[in-house]
N, C-alpha and C positions, 0 to 999 in steps of 0.2 A: 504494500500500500504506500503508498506517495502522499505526504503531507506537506503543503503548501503555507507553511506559516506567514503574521503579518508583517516580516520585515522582507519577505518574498525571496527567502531560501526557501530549497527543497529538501526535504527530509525522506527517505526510504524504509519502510520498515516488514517484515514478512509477516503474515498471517503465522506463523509456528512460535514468531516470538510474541506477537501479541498475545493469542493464546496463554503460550509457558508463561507467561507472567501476569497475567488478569489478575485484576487489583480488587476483586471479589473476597470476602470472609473464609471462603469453604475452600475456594484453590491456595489463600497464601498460605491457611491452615497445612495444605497439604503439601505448598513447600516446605515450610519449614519442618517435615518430619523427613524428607530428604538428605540424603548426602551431598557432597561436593561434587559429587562424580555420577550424579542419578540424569539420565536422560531421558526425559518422556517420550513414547512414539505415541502420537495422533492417530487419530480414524480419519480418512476423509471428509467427514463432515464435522468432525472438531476444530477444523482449520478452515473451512469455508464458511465463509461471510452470508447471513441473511439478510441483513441491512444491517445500517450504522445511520443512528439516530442522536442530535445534539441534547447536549444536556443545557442547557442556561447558556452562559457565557463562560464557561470555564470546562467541560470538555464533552467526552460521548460515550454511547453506551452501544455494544457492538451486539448484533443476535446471531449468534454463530448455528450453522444448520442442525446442530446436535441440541438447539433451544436453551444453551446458557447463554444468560443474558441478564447476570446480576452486576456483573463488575461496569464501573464508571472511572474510564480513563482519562484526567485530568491533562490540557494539554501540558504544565510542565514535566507530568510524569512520562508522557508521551515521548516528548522533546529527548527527555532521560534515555529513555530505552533507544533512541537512534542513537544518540549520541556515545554510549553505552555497549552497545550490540553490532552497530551495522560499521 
């Protein structure tokens, strides 16, 4: 996914990291009983997009085909995870 921020950089980011890191209660829960060295593999529909829906002014909440669709990714978090990852 490509994220167009307002100083009109581009940002890059994959649907496997958005995902791996959803900022939802029940996924952080369940990083954090992970190791250092744990890799999740996806379903195909855990990594594809149902739509992406804004939240207020401050970020969006993504409905992925597998129908989770708790976590609200704030754009500095967002910004994060490019900056971060990619």
């Amino acid at each position: 996914m490509e994220i167009k921020w307002e100083d009109n950089s581009v940002s890059g980011i994959s649907f496997e990291t958005l995902r791996k890191y959803c900022p939802c209660a029940t996924c952080d829960e369940e990083r954090e009983k992970q190791t250092d060295t744990y890799i999740p593999l996806f379903m195909l529909d855990q990594v594809s997009l149902d739509s992406i829906v804004p939240v207020g002014n401050y970020g969006i909440t993504l409905t992925w085909k597998d129908g989770h669709s708790t976590g609200i990714y704030e754009y500095p978090y967002l910004l994060n995870l490019t900056e971060k990852w990619l």
